[in-house]
DOKEDO-419445 format. One record per atom (N, C-alpha, C): residue in three letters; z negated, y negated, x negated. Coordinates in steps of 0.2 Angstrom, whole numbers, padded with zeros to 4 digits, always signed. Layout:
BEGIN
ALAZYX...
END
This chain:
BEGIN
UNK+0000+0006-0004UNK+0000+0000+0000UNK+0000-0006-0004UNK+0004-0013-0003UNK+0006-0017-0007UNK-0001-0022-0006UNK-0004-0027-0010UNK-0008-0031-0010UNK-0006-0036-0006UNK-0011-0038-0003UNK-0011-0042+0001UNK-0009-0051-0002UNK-0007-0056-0001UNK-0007-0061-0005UNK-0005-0067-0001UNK-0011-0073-0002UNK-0011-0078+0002UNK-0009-0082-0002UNK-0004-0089-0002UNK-0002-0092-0006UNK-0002-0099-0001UNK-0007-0104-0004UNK-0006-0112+0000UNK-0001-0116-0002UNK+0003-0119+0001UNK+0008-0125+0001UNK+0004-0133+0003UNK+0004-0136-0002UNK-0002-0142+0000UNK+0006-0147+0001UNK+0013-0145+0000UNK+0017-0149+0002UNK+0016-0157-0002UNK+0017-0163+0001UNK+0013-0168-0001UNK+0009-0170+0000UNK+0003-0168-0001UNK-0003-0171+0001UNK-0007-0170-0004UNK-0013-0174-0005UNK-0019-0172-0008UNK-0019-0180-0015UNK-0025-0180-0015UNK-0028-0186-0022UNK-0032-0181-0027UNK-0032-0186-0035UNK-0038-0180-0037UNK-0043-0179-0035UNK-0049-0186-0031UNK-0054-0182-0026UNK-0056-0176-0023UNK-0049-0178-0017UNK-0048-0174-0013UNK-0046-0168-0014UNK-0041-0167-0019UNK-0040-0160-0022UNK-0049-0156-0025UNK-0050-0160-0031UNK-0058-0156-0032UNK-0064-0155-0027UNK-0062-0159-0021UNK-0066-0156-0016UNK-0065-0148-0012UNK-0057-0149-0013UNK-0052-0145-0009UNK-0054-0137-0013UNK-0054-0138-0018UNK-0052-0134-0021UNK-0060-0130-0025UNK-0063-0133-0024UNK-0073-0131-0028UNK-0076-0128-0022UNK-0072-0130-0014UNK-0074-0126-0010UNK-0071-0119-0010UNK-0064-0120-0012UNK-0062-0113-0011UNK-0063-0109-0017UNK-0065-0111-0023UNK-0068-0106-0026UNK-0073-0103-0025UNK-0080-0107-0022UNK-0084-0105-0019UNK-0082-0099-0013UNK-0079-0102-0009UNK-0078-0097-0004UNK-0074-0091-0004UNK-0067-0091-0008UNK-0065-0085-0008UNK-0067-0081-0017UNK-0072-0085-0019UNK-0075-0080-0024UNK-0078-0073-0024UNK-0080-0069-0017UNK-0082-0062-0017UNK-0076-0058-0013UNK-0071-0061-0012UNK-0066-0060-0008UNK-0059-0055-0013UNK-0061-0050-0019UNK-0059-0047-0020UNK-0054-0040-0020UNK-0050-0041-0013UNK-0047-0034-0011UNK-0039-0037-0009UNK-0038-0045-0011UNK-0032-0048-0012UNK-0031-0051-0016UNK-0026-0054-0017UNK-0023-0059-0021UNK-0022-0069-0016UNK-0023-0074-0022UNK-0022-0080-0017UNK-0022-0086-0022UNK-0017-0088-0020UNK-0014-0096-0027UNK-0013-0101-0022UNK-0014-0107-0025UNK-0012-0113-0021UNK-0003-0117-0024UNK+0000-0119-0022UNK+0004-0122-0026UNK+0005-0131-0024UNK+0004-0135-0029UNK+0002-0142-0028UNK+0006-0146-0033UNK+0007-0149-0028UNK+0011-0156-0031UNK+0011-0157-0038UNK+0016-0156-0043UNK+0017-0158-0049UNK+0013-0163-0052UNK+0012-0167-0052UNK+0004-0173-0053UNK-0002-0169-0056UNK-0003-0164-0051UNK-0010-0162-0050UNK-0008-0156-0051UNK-0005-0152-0054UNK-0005-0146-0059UNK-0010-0143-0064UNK-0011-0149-0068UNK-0017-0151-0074UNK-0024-0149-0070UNK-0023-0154-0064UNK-0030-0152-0061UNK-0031-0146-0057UNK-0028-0145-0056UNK-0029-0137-0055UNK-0028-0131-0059UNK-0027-0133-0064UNK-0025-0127-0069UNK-0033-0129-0072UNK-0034-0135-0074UNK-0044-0136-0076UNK-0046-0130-0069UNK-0047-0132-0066UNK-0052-0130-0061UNK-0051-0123-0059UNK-0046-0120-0059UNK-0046-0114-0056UNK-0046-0108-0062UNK-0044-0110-0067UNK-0041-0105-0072UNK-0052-0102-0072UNK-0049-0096-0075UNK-0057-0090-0076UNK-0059-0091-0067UNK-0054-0091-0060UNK-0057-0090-0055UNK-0051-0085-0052UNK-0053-0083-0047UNK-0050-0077-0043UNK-0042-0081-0039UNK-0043-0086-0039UNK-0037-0091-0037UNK-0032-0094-0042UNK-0025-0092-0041UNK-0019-0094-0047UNK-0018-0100-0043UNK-0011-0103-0048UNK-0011-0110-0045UNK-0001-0107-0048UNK+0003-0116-0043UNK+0008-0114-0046UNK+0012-0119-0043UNK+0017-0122-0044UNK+0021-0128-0042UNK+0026-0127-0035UNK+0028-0131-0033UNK+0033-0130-0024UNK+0039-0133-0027UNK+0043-0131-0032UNK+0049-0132-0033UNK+0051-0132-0042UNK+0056-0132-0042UNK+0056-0131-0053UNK+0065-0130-0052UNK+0066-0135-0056UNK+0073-0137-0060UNK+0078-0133-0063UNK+0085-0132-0063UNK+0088-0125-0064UNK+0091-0125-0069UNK+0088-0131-0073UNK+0091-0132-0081UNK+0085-0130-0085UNK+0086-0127-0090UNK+0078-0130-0096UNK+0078-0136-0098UNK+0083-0140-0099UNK+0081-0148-0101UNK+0088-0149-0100UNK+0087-0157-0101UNK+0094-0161-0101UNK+0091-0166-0097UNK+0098-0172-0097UNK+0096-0179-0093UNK+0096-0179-0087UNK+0092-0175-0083UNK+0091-0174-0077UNK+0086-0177-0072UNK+0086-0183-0071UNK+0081-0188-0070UNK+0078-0185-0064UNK+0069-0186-0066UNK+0066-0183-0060UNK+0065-0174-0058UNK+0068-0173-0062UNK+0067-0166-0062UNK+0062-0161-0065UNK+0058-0156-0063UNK+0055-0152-0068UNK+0057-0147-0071UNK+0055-0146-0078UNK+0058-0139-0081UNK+0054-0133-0080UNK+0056-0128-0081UNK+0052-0123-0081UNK+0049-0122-0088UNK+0050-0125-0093UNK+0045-0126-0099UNK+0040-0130-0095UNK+0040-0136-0092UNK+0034-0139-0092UNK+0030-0136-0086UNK+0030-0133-0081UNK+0028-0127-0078UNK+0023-0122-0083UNK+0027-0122-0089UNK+0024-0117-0092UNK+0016-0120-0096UNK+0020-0125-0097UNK+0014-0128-0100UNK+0006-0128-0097UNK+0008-0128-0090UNK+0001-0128-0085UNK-0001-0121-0083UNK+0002-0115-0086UNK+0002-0110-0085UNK+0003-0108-0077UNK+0006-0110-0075UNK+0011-0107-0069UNK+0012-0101-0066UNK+0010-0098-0061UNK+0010-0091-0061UNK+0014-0087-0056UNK+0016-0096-0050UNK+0021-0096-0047UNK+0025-0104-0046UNK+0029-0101-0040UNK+0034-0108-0039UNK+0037-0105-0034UNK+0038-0112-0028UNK+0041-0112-0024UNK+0049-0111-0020UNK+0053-0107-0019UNK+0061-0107-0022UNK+0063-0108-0015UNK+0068-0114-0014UNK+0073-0114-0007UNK+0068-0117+0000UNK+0063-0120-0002UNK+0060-0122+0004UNK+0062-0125+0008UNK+0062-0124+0015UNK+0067-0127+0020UNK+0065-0135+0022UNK+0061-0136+0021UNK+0057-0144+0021UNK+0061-0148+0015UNK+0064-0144+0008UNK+0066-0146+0002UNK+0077-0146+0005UNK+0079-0139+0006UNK+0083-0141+0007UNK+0086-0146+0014UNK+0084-0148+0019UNK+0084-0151+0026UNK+0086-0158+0022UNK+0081-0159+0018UNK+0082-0166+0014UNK+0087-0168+0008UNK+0086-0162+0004UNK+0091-0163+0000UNK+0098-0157-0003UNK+0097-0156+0003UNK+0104-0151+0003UNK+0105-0144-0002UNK+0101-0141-0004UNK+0100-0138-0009UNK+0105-0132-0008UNK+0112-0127-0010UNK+0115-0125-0010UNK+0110-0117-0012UNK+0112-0113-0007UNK+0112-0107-0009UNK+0112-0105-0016UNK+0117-0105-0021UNK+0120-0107-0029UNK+0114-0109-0032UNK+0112-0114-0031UNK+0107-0118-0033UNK+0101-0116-0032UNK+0097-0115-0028UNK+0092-0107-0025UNK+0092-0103-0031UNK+0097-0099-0031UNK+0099-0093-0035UNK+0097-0094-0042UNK+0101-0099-0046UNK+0099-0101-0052UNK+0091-0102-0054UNK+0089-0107-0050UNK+0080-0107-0049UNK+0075-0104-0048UNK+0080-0097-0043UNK+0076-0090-0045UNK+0074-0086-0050UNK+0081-0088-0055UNK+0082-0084-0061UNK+0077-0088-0066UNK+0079-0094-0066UNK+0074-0099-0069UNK+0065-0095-0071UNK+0065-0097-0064UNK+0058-0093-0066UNK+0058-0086-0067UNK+0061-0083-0064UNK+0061-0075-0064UNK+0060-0073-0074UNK+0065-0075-0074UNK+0066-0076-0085UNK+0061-0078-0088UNK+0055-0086-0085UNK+0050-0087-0089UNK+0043-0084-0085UNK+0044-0079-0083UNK+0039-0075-0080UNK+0034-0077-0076UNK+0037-0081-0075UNK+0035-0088-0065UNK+0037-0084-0060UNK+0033-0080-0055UNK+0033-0078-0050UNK+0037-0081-0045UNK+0042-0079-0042UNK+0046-0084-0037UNK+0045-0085-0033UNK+0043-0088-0028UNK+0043-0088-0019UNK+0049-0088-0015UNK+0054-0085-0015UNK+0058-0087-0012UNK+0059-0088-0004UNK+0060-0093-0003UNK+0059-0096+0007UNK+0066-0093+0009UNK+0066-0089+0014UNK+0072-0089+0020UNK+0069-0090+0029UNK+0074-0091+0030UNK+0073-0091+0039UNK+0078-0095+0042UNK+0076-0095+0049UNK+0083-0097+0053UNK+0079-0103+0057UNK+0084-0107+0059UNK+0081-0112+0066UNK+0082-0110+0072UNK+0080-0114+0078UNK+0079-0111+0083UNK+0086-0110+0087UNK+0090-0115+0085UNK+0096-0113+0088UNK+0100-0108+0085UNK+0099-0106+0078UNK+0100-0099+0074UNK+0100-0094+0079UNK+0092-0094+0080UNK+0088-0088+0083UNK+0091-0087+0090UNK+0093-0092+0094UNK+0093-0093+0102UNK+0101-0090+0100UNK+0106-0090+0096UNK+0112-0087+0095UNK+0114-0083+0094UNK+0107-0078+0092UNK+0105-0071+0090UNK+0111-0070+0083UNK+0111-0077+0079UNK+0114-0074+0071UNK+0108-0073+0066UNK+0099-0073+0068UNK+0094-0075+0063UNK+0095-0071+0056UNK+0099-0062+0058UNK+0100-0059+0052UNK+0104-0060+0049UNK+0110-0063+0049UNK+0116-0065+0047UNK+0112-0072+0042UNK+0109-0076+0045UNK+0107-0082+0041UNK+0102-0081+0034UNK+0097-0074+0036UNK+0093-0073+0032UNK+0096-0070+0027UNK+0102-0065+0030UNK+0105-0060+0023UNK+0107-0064+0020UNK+0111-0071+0022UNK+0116-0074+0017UNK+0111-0079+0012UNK+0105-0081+0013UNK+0102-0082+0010UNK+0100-0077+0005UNK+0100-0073+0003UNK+0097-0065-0001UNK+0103-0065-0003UNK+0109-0065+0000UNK+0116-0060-0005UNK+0118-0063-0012UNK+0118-0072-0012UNK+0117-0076-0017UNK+0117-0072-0022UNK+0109-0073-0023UNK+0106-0070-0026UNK+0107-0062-0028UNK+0107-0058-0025UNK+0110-0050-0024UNK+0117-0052-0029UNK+0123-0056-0026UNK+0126-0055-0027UNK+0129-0060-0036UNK+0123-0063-0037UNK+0125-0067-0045UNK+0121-0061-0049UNK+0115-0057-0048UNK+0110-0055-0053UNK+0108-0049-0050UNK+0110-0047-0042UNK+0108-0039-0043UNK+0101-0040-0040UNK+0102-0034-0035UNK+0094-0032-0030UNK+0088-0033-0036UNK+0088-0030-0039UNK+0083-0028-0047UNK+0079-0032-0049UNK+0081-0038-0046UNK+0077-0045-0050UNK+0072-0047-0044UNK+0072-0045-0038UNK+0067-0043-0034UNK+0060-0039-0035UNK+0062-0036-0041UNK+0055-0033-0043UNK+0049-0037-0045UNK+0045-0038-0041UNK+0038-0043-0045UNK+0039-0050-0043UNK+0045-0049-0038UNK+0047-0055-0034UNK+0043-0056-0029UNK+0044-0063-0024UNK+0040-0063-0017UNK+0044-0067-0013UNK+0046-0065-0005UNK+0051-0068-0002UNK+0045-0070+0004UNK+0046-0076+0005UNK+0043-0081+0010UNK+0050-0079+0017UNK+0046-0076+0022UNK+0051-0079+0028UNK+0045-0084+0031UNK+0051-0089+0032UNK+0050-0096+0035UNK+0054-0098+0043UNK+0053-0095+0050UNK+0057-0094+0052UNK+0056-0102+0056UNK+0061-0107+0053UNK+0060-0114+0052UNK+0058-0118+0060UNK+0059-0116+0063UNK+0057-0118+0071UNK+0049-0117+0071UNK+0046-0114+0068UNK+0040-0112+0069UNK+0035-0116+0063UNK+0037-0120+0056UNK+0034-0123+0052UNK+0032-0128+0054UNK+0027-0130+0054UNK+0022-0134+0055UNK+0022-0137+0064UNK+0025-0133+0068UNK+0025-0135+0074UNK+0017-0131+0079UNK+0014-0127+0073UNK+0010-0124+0079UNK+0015-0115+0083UNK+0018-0117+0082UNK+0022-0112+0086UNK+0023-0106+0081UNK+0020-0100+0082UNK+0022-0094+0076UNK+0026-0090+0080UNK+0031-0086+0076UNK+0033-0079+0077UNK+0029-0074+0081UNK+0029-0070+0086UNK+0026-0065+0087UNK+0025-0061+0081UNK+0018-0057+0081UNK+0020-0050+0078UNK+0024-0044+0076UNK+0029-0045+0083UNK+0033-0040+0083UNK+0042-0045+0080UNK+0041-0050+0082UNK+0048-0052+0079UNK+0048-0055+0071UNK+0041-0055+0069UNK+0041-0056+0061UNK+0040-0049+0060UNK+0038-0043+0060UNK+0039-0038+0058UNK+0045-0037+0055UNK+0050-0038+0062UNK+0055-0033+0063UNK+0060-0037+0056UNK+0059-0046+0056UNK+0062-0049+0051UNK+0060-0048+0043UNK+0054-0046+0044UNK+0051-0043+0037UNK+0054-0036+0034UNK+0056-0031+0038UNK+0059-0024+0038UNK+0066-0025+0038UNK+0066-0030+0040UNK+0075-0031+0040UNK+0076-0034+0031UNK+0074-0037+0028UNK+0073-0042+0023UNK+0071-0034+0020UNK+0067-0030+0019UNK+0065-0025+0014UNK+0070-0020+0013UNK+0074-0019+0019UNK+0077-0014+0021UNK+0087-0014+0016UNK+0088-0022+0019UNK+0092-0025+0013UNK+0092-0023+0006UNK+0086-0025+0003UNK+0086-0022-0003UNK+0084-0017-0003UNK+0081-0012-0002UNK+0079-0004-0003UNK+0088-0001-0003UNK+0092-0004+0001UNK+0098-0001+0001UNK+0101-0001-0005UNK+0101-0005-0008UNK+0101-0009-0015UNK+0096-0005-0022UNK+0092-0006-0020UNK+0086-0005-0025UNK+0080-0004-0022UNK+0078+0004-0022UNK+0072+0006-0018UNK+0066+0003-0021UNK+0067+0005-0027UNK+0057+0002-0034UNK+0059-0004-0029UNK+0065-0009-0032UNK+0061-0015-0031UNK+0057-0019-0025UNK+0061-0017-0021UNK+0060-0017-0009UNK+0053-0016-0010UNK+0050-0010-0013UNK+0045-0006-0011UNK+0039-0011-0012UNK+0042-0014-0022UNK+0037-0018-0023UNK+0035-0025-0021UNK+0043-0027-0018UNK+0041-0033-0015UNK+0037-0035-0010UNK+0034-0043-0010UNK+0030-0046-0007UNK+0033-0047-0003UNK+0035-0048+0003UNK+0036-0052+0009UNK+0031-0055+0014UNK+0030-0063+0013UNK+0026-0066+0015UNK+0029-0070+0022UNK+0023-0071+0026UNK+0027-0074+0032UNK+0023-0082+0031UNK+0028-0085+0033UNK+0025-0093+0034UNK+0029-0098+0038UNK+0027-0096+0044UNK+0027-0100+0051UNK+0023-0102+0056UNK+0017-0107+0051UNK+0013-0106+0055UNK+0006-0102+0057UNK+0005-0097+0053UNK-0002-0095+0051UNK-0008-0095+0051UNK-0011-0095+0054UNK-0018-0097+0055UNK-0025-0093+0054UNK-0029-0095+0054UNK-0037-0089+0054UNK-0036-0086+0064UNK-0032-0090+0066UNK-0031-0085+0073UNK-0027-0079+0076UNK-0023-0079+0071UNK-0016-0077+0072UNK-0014-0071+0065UNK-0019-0074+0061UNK-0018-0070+0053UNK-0019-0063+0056UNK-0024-0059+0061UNK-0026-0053+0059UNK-0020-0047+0064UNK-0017-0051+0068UNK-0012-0047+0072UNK-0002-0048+0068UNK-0005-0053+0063UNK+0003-0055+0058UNK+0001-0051+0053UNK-0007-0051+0049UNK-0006-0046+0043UNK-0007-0038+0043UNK-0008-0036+0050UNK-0007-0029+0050UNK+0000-0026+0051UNK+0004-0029+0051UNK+0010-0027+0053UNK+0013-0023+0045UNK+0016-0018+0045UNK+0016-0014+0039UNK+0022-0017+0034UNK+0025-0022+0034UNK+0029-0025+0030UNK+0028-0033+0028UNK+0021-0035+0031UNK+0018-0041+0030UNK+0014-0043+0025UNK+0017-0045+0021UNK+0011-0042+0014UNK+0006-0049+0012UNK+0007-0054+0015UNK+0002-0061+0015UNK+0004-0065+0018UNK+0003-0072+0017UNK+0005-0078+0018UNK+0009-0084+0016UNK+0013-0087+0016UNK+0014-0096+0013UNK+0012-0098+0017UNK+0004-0103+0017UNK-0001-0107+0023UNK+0002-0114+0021UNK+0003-0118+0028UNK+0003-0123+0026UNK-0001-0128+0026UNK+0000-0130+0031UNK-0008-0134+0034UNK-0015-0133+0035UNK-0014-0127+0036UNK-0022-0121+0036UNK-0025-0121+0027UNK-0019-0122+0022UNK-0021-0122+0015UNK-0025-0129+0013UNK-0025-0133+0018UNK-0028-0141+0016UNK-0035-0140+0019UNK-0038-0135+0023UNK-0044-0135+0027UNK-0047-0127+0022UNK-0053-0131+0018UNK-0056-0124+0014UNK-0057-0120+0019UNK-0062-0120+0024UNK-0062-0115+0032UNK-0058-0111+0034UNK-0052-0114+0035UNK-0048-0112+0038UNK-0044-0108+0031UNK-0043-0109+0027UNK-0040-0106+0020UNK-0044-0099+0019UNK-0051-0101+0020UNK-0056-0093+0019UNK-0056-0089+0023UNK-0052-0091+0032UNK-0053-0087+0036UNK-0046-0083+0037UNK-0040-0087+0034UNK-0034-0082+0033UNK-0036-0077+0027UNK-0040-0079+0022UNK-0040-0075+0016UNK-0046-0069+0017UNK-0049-0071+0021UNK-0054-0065+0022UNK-0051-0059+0026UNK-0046-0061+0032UNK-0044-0056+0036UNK-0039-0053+0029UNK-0032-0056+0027UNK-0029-0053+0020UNK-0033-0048+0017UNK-0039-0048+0014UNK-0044-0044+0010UNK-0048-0039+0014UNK-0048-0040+0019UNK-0050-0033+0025UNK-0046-0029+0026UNK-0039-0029+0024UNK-0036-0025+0028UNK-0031-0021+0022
END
């Protein structure tokens, strides 16, 4: 059975204040909490300051985007060398909040999977469909062409020790989740794609859901048998509510 693993999206939000308060709670509180895994990923800024504070705890940290060059005149960009510098242990890949705004190509995903993949930066990778997607009934057409990119530059294989975020984008931050039964069957559809491909790797992969996730809704989303954690969004800004998705994750 795969390890469970919660992973916060603090998005833009947060001060150093606020972070040290944010973040000395959730040491405290998911410190006995040992039968998962759980990272925050936070604003470039505050990297340093989470890399002080968390490192020697049960909590990894890791940035919500990384650049698909290793350097050059790339203004505003980060590399995955400087990623590395704060010890990084993930990074967020193709988030739909990131492409919506600025266009980010399938191509361009792929490259910044490999990015990290190469500097042994865990990747997140985000898919999922909108709601006019979904109501058109193309979601698995939309989610495979998101994956084949990648399949299709580097090969199933690079999935091993990877982690796919379904994001099924009508439900991100609106309060509105997926049932358990139609993220399941999206999570199996997503594992089942690359098992065809590459069994080790499907097997090993994490597939996280992240639409909306709550201490309400965690314990009927994380027993479904292809659910293997979270991307929290707004629940990752409340330590409370961040201990109460991580506690169900580590009981099950």
């Amino acid at each position: 059975m795969r390890r469970k693993l919660v992973v916060g999206n603090w998005k833009m939000h947060g001060s150093l204040a606020q972070n040290k308060t944010l973040l000395t709670d959730c040491i405290t509180k998911l410190a006995p909490l040992n039968n998962a895994d759980y990272a925050v990923c936070v604003p470039f800024p505050y990297l340093q300051q989470a890399q002080s504070l968390l490192q020697n705890t049960n909590i990894a940290w890791g940035a919500q985007n990384i650049g698909k060059f290793a350097t050059g005149a790339y203004t505003g960009e980060v590399s995955v060398g400087m990623l590395k510098d704060f010890d990084c242990q993930y990074t967020i890949i193709g988030h739909s909040e990131r492409n919506t705004a600025y266009c980010e190509s399938d191509e361009n995903i792929a490259a910044k999977f490999m990015m990290a993949k190469n500097a042994s930066i865990t990747p997140i990778l985000c898919v999922g469909e909108t709601l006019i997607e979904r109501e058109a009934g193309v979601m698995y057409h939309v989610v495979a062409k998101q994956i084949d990119t990648i399949i299709a530059l580097h090969g199933a294989t690079v999935f091993a020790n990877a982690v796919i975020s379904y994001e099924p984008i009508w439900a991100i931050g609106t309060g509105l989740a997926a049932n358990p039964e139609q993220a399941q069957t999206m999570h199996e559809f997503i594992r089942n794609k690359i098992s065809a491909l590459d069994f080790a790797a499907a097997n090993g992969l994490k597939i996280l859901y992240g639409g909306s996730l709550n201490p309400q809704n965690a314990l009927q989303l994380l027993v479904m048998p292809d659910i293997d954690g979270g991307l929290i969004g707004r629940c990752s800004l409340n330590a409370n509510d961040f201990e109460g998705i991580c506690s169900v994750a580590q009981s099950i």
